[in-house]
TORKOL-4160 file (C-alpha; in steps of 0.2 Angstrom, whole numbers, padded with zeros to 4 digits, m for minus):
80
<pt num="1" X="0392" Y="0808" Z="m0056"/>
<pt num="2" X="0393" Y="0804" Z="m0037"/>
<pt num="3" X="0410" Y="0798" Z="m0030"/>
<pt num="4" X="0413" Y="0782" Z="m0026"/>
<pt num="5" X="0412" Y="0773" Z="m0010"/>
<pt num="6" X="0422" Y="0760" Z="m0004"/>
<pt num="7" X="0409" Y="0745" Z="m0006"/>
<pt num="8" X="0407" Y="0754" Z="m0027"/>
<pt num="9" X="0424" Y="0755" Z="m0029"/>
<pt num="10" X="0428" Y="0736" Z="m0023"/>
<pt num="11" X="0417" Y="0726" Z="m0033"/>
<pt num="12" X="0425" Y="0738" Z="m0048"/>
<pt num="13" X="0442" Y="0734" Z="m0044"/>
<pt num="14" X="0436" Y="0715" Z="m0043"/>
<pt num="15" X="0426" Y="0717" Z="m0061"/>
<pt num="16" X="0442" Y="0725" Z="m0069"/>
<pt num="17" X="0453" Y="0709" Z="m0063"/>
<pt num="18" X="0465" Y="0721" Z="m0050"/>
<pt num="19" X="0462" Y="0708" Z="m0036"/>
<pt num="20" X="0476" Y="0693" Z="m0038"/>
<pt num="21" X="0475" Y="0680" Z="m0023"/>
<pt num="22" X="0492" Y="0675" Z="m0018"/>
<pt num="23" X="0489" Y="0662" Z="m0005"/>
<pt num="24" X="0475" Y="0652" Z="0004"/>
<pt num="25" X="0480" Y="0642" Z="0021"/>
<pt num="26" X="0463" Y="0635" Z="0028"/>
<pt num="27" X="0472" Y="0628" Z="0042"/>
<pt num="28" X="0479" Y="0644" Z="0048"/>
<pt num="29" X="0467" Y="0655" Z="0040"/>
<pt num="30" X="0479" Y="0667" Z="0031"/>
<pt num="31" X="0474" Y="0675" Z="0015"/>
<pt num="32" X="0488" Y="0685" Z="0005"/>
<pt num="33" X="0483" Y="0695" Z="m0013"/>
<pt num="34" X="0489" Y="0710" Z="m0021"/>
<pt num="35" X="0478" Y="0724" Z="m0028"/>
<pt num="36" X="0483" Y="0735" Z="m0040"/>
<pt num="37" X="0475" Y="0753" Z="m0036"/>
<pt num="38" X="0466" Y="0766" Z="m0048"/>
<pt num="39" X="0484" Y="0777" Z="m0050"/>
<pt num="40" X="0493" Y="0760" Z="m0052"/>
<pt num="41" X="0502" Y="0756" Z="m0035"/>
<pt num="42" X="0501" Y="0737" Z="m0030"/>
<pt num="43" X="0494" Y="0736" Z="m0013"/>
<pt num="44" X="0497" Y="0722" Z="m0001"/>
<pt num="45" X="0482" Y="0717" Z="0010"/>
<pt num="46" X="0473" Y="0700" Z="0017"/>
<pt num="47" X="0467" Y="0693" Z="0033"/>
<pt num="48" X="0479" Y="0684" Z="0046"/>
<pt num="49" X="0467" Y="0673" Z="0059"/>
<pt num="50" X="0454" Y="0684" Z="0052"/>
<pt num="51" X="0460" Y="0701" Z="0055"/>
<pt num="52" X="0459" Y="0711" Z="0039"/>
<pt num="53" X="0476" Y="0723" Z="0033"/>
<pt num="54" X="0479" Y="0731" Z="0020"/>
<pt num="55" X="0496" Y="0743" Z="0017"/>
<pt num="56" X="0487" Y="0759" Z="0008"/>
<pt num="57" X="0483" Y="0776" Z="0016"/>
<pt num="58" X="0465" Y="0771" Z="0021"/>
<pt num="59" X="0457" Y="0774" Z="0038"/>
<pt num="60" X="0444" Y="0759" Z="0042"/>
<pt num="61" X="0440" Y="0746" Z="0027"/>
<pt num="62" X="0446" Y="0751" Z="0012"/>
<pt num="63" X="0441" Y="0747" Z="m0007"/>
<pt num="64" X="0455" Y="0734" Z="m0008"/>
<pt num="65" X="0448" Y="0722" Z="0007"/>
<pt num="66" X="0431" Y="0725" Z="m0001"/>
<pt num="67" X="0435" Y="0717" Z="m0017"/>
<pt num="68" X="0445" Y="0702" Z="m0007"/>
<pt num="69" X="0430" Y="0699" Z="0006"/>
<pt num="70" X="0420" Y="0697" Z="m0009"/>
<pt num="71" X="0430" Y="0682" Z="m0016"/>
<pt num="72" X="0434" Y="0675" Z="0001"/>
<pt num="73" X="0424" Y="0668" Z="0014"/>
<pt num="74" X="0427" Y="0662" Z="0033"/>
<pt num="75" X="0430" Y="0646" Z="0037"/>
<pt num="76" X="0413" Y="0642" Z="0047"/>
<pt num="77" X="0419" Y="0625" Z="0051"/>
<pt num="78" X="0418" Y="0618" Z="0069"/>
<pt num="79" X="0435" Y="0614" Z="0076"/>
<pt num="80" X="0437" Y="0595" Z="0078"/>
């Protein structure tokens, strides 16, 4: 079985209900979730003014912020 990559594993972690959405500000466009990892750590990980984080070990996009962009959208909105 090939390994996993991190567009595979995200929508997984997303299927199995690891991604929990703690906050959603519109206005300021800060997103805040946890997501629990395979080996069972909680990672924290969102967007702050559309700048993705996510505290785990990975170099570039990681599974975690997969699974999030995949419930979350930006706010397309023009400014009024």
């Amino acid at each position: 079985m090939p390994r996993e990559n991190a567009a595979m594993k995200g929508r997984r972690l997303l299927s199995e209900g690891r991604l929990t959405l703690r906050r959603v500000d519109p206005d300021t466009g800060l997103i805040v979730a946890v997501c629990k990892g395979d080996s069972g750590p909680i990672y924290e990980l969102g967007f702050d003014h559309g700048e993705p984080h996510c505290d785990c070990a990975a170099i570039g996009r990681c599974s975690h912020l997969v699974a999030l962009a995949l419930v979350t959208t930006p706010d397309e909105r023009s400014p009024s």
